[in-house]
Structures are given as C-alpha cells and as structure tokens.
C-alpha positions as CSV (number, residue, x, y, z in Angstrom):
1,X,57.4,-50.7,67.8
2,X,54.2,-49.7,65.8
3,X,51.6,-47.4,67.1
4,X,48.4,-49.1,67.7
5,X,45.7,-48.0,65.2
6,X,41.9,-47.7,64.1
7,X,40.2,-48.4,61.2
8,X,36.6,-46.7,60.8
9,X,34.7,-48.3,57.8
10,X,31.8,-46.3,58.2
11,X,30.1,-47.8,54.7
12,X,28.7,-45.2,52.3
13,X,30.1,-41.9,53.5
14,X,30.8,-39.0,52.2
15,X,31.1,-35.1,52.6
16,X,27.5,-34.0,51.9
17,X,26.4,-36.4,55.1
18,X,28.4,-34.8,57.5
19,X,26.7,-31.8,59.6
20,X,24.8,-31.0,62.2
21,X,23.1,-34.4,62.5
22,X,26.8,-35.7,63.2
23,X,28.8,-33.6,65.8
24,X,31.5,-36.7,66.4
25,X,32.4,-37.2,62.5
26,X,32.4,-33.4,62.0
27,X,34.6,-33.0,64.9
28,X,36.9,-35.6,63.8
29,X,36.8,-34.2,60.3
30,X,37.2,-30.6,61.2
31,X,40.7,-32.1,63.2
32,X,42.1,-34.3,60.3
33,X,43.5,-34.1,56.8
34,X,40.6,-35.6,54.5
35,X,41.0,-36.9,51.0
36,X,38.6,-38.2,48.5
37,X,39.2,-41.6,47.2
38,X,38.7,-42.9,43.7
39,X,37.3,-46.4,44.0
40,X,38.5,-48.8,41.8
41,X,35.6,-49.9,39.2
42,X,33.7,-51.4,40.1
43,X,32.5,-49.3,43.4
44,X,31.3,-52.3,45.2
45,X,31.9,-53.8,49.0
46,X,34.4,-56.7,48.1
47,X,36.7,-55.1,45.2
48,X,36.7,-51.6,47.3
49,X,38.1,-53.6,50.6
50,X,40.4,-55.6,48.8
51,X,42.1,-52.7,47.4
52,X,42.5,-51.3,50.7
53,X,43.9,-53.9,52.6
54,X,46.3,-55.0,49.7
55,X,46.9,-51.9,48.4
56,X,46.6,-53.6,44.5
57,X,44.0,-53.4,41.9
58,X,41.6,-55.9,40.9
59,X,43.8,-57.3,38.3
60,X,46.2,-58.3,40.5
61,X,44.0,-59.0,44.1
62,X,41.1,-60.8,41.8
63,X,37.9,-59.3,43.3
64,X,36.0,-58.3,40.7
65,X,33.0,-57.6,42.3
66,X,30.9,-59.4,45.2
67,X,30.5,-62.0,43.5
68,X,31.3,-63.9,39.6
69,X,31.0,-66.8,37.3
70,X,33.0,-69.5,38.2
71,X,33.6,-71.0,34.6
72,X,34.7,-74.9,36.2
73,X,31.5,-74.8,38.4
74,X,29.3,-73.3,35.4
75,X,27.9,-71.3,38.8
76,X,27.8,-67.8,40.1
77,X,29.3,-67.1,43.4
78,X,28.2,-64.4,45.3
79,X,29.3,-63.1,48.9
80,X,31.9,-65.9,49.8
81,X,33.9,-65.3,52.7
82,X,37.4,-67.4,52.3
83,X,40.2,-65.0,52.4
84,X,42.3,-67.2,50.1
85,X,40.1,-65.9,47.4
86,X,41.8,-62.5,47.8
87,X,45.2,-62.5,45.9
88,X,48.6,-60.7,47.7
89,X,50.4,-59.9,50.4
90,X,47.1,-57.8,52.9
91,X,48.4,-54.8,55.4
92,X,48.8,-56.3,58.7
93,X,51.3,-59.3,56.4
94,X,53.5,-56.3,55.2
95,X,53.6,-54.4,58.3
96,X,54.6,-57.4,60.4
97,X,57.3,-58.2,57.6
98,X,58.6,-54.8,59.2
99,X,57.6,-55.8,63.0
100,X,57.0,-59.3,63.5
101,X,55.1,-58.2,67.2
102,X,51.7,-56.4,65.2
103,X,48.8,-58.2,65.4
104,X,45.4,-57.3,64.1
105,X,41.9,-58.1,64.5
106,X,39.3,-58.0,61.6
107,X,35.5,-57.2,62.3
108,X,33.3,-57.9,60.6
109,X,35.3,-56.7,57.1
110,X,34.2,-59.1,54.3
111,X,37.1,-62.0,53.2
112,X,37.1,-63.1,57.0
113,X,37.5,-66.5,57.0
114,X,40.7,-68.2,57.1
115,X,43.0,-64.8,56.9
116,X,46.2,-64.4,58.5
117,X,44.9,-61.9,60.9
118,X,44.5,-62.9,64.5
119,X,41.3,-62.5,65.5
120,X,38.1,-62.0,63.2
121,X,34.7,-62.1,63.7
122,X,32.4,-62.6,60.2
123,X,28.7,-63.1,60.0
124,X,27.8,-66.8,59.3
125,X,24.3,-68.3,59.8
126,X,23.9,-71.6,60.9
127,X,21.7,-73.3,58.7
128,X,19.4,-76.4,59.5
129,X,18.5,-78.9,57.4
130,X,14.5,-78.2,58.2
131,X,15.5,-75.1,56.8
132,X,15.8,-72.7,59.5
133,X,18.4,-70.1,59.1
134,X,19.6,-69.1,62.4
135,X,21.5,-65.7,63.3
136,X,25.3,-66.9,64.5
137,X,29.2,-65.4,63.8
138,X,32.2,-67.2,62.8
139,X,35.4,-66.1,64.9
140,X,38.9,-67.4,65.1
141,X,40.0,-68.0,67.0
142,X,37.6,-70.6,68.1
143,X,35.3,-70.0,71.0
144,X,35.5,-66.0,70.4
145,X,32.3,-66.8,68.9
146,X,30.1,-67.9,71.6
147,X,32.2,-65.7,74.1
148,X,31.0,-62.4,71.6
149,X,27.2,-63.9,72.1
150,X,27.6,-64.3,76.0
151,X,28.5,-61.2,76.6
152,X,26.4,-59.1,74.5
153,X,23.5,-62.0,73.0
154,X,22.9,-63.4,69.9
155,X,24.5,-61.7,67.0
156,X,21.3,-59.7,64.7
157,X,21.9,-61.0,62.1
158,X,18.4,-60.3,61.0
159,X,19.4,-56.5,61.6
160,X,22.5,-56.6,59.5
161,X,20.7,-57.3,56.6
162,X,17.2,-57.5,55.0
163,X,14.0,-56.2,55.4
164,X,14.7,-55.2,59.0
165,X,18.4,-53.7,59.0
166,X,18.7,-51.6,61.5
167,X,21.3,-49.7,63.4
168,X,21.8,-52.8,65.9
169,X,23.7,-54.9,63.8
170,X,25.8,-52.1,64.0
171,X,26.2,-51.6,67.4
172,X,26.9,-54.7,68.1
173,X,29.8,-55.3,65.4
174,X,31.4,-52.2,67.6
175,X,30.7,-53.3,70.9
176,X,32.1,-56.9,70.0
177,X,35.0,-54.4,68.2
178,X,35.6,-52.7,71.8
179,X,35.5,-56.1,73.7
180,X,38.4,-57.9,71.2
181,X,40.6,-54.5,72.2
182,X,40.4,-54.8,75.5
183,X,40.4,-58.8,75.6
184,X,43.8,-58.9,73.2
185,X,45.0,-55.7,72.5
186,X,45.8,-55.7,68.8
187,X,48.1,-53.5,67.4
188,X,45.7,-52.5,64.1
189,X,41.8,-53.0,64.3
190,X,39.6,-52.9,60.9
191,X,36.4,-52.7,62.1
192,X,33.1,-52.2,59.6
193,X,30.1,-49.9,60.3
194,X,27.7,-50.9,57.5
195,X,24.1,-49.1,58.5
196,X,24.8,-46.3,56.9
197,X,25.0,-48.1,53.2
198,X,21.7,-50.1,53.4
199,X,19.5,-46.8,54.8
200,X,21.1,-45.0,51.8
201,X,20.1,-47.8,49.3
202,X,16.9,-47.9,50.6
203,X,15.8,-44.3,51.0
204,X,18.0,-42.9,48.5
205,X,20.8,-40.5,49.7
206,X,18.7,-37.2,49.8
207,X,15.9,-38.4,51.8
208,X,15.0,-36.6,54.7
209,X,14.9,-39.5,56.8
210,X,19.0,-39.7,56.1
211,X,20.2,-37.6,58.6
212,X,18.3,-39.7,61.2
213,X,20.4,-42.5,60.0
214,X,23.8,-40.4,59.7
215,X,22.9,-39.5,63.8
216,X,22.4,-43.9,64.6
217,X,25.6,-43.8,62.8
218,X,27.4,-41.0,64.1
219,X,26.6,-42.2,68.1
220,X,28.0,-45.8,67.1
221,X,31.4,-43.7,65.7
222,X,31.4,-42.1,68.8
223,X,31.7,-45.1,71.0
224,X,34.4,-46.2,69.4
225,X,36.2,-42.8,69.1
226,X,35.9,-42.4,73.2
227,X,37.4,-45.9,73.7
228,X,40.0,-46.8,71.2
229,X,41.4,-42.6,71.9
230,X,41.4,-43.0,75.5
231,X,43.9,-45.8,75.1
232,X,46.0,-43.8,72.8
233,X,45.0,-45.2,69.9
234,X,45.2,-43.4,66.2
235,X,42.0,-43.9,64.2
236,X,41.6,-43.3,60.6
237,X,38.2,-43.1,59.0
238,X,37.1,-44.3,55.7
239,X,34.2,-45.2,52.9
240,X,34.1,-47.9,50.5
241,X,31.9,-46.0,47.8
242,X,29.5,-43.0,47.0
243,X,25.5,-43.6,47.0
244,X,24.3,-42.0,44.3
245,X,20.3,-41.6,44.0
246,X,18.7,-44.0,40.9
247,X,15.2,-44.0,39.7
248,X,15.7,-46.8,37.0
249,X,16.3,-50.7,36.8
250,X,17.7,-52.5,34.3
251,X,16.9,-56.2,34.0
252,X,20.0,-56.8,31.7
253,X,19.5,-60.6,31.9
254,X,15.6,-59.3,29.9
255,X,17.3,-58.0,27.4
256,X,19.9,-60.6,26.6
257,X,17.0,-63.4,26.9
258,X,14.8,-61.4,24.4
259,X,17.7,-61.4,22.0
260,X,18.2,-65.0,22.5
261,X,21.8,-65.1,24.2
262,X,20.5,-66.3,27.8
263,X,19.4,-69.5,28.7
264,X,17.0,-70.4,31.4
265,X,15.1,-74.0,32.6
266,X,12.0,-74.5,34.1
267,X,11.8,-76.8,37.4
268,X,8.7,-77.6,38.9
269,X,7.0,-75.0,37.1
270,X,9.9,-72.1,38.1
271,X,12.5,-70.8,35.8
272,X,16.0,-70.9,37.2
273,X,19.2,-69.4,35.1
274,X,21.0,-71.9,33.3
275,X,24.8,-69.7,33.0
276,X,26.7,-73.2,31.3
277,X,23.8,-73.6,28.5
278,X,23.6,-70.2,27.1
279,X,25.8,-68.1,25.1
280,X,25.6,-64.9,27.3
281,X,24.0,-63.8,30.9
282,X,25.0,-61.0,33.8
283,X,25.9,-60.9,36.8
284,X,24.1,-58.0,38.1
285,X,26.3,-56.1,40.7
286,X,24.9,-52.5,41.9
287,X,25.3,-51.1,39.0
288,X,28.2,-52.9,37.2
289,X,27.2,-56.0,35.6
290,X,29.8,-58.9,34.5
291,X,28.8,-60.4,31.2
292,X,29.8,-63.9,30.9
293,X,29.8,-64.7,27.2
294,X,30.3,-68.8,26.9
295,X,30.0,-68.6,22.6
296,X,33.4,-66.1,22.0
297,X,31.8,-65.5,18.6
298,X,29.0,-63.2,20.2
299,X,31.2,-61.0,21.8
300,X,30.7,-58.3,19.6
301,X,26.8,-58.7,19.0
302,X,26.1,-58.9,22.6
303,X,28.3,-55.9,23.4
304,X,26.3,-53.6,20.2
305,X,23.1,-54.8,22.2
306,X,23.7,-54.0,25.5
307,X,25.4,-50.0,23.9
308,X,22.2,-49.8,22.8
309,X,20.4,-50.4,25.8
310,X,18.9,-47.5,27.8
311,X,20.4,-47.1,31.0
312,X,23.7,-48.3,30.1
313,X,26.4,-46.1,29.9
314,X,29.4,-47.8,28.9
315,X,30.6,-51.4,28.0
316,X,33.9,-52.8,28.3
317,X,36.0,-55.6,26.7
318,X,39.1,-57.1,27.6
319,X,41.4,-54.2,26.4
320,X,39.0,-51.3,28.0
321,X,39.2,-53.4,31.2
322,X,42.9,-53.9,31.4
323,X,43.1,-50.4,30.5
324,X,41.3,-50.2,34.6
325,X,42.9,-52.3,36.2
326,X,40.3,-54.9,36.0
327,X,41.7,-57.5,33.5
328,X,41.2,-60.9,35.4
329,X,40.2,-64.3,34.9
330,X,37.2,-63.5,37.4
331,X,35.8,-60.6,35.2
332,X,33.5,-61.2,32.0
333,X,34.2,-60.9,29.0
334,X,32.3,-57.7,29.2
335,X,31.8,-55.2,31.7
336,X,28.9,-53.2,31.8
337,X,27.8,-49.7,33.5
338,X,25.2,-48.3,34.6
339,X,24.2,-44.4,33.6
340,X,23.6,-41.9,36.1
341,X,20.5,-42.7,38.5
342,X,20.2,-46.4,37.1
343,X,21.0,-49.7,38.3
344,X,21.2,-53.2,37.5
345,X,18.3,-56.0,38.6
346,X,19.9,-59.4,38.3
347,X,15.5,-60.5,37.4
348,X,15.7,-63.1,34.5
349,X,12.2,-64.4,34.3
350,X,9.4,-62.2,32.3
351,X,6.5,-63.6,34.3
352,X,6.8,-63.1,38.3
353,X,4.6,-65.8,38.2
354,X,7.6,-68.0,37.1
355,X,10.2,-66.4,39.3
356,X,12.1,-68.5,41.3
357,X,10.8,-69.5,45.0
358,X,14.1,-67.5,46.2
359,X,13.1,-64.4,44.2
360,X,10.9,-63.7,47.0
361,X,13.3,-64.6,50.2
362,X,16.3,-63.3,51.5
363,X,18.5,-65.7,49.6
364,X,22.0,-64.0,49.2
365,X,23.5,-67.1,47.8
366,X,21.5,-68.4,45.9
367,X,20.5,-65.8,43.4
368,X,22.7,-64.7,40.6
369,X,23.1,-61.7,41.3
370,X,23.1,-59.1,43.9
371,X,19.2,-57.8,45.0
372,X,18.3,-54.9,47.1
373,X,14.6,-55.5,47.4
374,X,15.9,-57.9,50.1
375,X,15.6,-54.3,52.4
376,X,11.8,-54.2,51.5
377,X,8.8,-56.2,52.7
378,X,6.5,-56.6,49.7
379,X,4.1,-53.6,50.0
380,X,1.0,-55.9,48.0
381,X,1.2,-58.0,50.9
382,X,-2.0,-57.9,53.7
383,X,-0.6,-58.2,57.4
384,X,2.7,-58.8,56.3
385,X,4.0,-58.9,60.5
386,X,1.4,-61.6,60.9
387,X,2.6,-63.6,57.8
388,X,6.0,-63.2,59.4
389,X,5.1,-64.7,62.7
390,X,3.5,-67.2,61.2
391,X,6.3,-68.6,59.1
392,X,8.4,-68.0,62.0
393,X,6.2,-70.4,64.5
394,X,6.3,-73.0,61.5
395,X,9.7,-73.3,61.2
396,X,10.2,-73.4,65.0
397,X,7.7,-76.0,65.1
398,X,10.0,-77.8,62.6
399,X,8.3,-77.8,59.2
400,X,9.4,-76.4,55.9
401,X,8.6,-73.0,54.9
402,X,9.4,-70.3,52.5
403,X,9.2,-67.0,54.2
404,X,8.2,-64.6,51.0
405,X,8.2,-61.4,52.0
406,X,10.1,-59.5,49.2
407,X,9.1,-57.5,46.9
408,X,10.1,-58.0,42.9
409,X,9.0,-54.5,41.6
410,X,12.4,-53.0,41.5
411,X,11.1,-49.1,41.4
412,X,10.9,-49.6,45.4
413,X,15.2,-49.2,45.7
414,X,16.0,-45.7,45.8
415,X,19.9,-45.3,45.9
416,X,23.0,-47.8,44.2
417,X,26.6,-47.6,43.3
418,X,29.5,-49.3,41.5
419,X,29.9,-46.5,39.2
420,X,33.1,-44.4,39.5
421,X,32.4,-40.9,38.4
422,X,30.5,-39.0,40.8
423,X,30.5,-35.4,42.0
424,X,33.2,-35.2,44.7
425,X,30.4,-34.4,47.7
426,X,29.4,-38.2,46.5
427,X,32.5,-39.6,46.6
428,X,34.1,-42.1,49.1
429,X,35.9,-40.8,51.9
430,X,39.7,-40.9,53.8
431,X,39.8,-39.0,57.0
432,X,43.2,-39.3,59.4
433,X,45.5,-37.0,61.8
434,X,48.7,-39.2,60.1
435,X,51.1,-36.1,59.2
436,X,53.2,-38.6,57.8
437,X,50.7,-40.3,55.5
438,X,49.3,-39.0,52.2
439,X,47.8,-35.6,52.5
440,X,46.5,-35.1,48.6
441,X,43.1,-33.9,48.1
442,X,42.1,-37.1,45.8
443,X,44.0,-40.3,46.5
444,X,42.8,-43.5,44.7
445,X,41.3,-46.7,47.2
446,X,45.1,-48.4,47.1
447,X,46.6,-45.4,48.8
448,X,44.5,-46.6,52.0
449,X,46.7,-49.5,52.3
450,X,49.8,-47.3,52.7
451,X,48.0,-44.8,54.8
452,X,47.2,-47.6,57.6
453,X,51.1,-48.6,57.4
454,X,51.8,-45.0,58.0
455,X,49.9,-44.8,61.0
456,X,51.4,-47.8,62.5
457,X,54.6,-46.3,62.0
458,X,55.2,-43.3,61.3
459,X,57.3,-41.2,63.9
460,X,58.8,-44.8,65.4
C-alpha cells in the first residue's frame, strides 16, 4: 500500500533564503537530502509544474509557458486552467497504475480544472456581467467549494494576487490544504505556497524586507509540517524557479512595431494588439518571450533584430528549441531570452495615453502577455485607498467601472525569472528524507515526478 505523502511548493525558493528568519525550513533542510533542480526553459509557473507532475519536457507535456498564441483563435491565451491542456500520463495516474487505492488531492497547483485527481481546489472568480469580479474557488468535487468558504470565509482572492498580495492567500490555500486531509485522507497532497514568489518579484530577492516575507512563509510551512507529520505523513519540499534581481525592461513588442513586424488597431481611441494581422509579435513571459511569426519569410529578419536588441541574450529557432526540449506546436517560431537582471514587458503601445483601458487593471486574461506591475498601485496617483473605495462602492451599487490603479512604468518590478542559468544559491530547490529517491546534488525538474513516486513507495 503506498505511503501517504506531502508536497511543499513553496514558490521561489532557494538556498540563499533559508536562515535564521526561517527555523522550520532550515530544520527540515538540515534533516533531508537537498538537490538543486534545473528548470526546464522556460523557468515559469505552468511549464515548471507540468514537468513535475508528468515527469516529461515541454515538448512532449505542451506547456510552453503560462500562456501562448493559439494560431486557430488568432488569440493569446494566458493562465487557463483545463488540465486537458497538459499532455501525458500526471504522477498520481502512474502511481495508481501500480496501486489502484492512491488518491490525491490538488491545491491550488495551476491545470486544476477537470484533472483526474480527486479533490482540487483552483482559484476562479466569479465574474458579473456589471462587471464585478468577485473573490470565489472552483473545487471538485462539487460543494468542496462553499464547504472551504464556510469554514474558513471567502477565499482572498484579492491577497493572492495583485496590488495587495499578501501572506493570507497563503494561509488560507494551507488551511483549506489541512482541512481536505483530514476530511478525505488522500494518499499524495500537492499543495502550493505562492507568497514567497510575488514579494520576491516585487522587492527584488536581496531586499531587506525579504526575510520578513521568508518568516510569513516559513510559519505557513510550519503549520503544515506539524499536521501532515503528526499523521505520519512524508513531505517533500520543492521550488518551481530561481528569482533573480532585474533592473531593466524590455518592451519587445516596441521594437518589433518600430521595425514594422507588429500590428496593432485602434478602438475607441485605444490601441489593442492585432496578433492575426501582423507578421510578428511576443508573448512576453518573465523573461522568455514567444515570438509568433505569421509571414515565415521574416523569420530570419526578425530573429537578427531581436540578437541585436539590448537586453536580449539569446534567440532560438526551431532546431535550438528542439535541441531543449521545447519543440511544440504551442511554442513560437522563436524563443527569446532575457540577459541577466532584465525582463520582458509585454507594453505594445508608444503613447500610455493610447494604452489599453486594461493596461491599467488587474486584467490577467486579457492582456497579451504576462505583467507584474499588477503587484503595484500606481505611485502618480493622489489618495490612491480613497480612489479604491470609491470604485469599490460603484460597483457595489451596480454601475460600470474601471478600477485603474496600476502603474505602466515598468522600472517599479524589481525581481523576474524564466531564465535557466543562474548561480546555484538562485536556483530552484528539492528537499526530501526519501533514502530511496534520487540523492544527486543537481537533478533536472522531471526527476521530481519520480521522486513523489518514491515516496509513495519506496520501502512497501
């Protein structure tokens, strides 16, 4: 029978954040065997998780990133949450193909919807036609939802990301975690701690504010590590990515406009990307960027363009990508990479007067491209708790309003990733007490996948 276990995801961990402002992860750390892990590229949520839980590369799961082109829609698709998307056989499939009795619950780890595993619990906003986005959970099975948000109130979703992320998203996605265990027992719990990632990205890892944010973390950790040990359950710790501090932007979708590759419209006096009428455009992720090119016989200008871009440190074709395990469909037909301490800002338009009206909300679907000023309030603004409240009271009262509050000056955003070559106090981490599970001082992100099967079964 397999041996109930633990998955920490404590998001953007790595050796140089654990010390004295975290007694429980050093404790655990000083007790296990830890490895660092070489992420897949690119270093991003969704393609780092999938290569966990399936134990594959992108080329062969199909995550590419958070979020690509789709070339029938002519759209980009960013943080979609159907587990079909995610190609292959996950870890809790192969390891009841060896024990038909494990079962698994999924918190809050992205792909939720519509998996195989037993229990999950995903953010997912309910959304009102007057416009109102309000904080809510999807669950399977059904009705784990609202019995989640009796027991411990309204999921924060307004905490878990945005200009006021906090640590109690957090606690709440390991409270609701601790509930599910003792509700249905599940054999292997994946449970994600993301706090940790959104501090780093705002502050920038070596901030001295960081180890305040490593201790919200640490105390959350804790929790779990006195319940889920006290019912004899093995836990295994882990990090999607390294943070890396960055001091520069690139607007990549600038330069391919100024060249004349990208194409953009203007609606009601706006300019919105236009990804089936140009030739080229980016889908800005961290700091990878897919580059969609639409007119094949570009490929080659647009490529000695962006090689000659500062802040760009490599960019791949087809054969450099298959050469990485990242040859799929999904992927453009370039791929490019940030250099050291730079990112990329998905910002098309070259007056802000003409940005979109979701340039300046928390809009994760809508824009083209992942934006981390989305963890700033707009420092220009006067009273900007009073504008809040306002827009709030409007909405409640039923009418229509935009609540801009983010910034678009792209200096404010302090730490990224995606990239894979970091110093190894940077890099992700793998921390477990498994003597029968891989004990190599670097192990790359699949290796996870066999790690969790190891500590299901290992000395059965």
């Amino acid at each position: 029978m397999a041996h109930r276990t633990l998955v920490i995801n404590v998001v953007g961990l790595n050796a140089s954040l654990i010390g004295d402002a975290s007694p429980r992860l050093r404790a655990f750390r000083d007790g296990a065997h830890v490895s660092h892990l070489v992420p897949d590229l690119p270093a991003v949520t969704c393609t780092s998780q999938a290569s966990m839980l399936t134990g594959a590369m992108p080329a062969a799961h199909g995550i590419v990133g958070n979020g690509w082109y789709d070339r029938d829609l002519a759209d980009v698709q960013f943080w979609k949450q159907s587990n079909h998307l995610v190609r292959g056989p996950k870890v809790w499939e192969t390891a009841r193909s060896r024990d038909a009795s494990v079962t698994c619950a999924k918190m809050f780890w992205w792909y939720n919807m519509y998996s195989s595993a037993d229990w999950s619990v995903t953010p997912r906003p309910i959304y009102k036609a007057d416009g109102r986005k309000i904080p809510n959970v999807y669950a399977h099975p059904a009705g784990l939802d609202d019995a989640l948000q009796r027991e411990l109130g309204r999921f924060p979703l307004f905490n878990f990301w945005g200009p006021a992320a906090s640590i109690a998203s957090t606690t709440w996605i390991a409270e609701s975690t601790m509930r599910v265990d003792e509700r249905f027992d599940p054999t292997l719990t994946l449970v994600y701690l993301p706090h940790l990632d959104y501090a780093l990205q705002k502050l920038g890892p070596d901030h001295p504010d960081v180890p305040a944010q490593v201790a919200a973390v640490d105390a959350v950790v804790g929790r779990l590590l006195d319940h889920f040990e006290a019912r004899d359950v093995r836990v295994m710790i882990v990090s999607e990515y390294g943070i890396e501090p960055v001091d520069r932007a690139v607007s990549i979708n600038r330069v391919l406009r100024d060249d004349g590759h990208l194409a953009v419209r203007v609606e009601d006096g706006r300019e919105l990307l236009d990804p089936g009428a140009g030739a080229a455009f980016a889908v800005a992720d961290h700091q990878i960027a897919h580059v969609y090119v639409n007119d094949a016989s570009r490929v080659d200008t647009v490529r000695t363009l962006l090689e000659s871009t500062a802040g760009i440190a490599a960019v791949l074709d087809r054969d450099a990508q298959r050469g990485l395990g990242l040859d799929h469909a999904r992927a453009g037909e370039l791929l490019a990479v940030a250099s050291p301490a730079s990112w990329f800002a998905y910002r098309y338009w070259e007056d802000d007067a003409r940005a979109p009206d979701f340039a300046r909300t928390v809009d994760i679907h809508r824009k083209p491209g992942y934006d981390p000023l989305e963890l700033f309030i707009d420092p220009a603004l006067s009273l900007p708790r009073a504008r809040i409240a306002w827009t709030l009271l409007k909405k409640k009262l039923g009418f229509r309003s935009l609540l801009e509050v983010i910034p678009l000056d792209p200096s404010l955003v302090r730490g990224s990733h995606g990239r894979v070559d970091l110093p190894a106090s940077r890099r992700p981490l793998l921390m477990h007490r498994c003597p029968g599970a891989a004990r190599d001082a670097s192990l790359p992100m699949q290796s996870v996948h066999d790690v969790i099967l190891a500590h299901l079964f290992d000395g059965d």
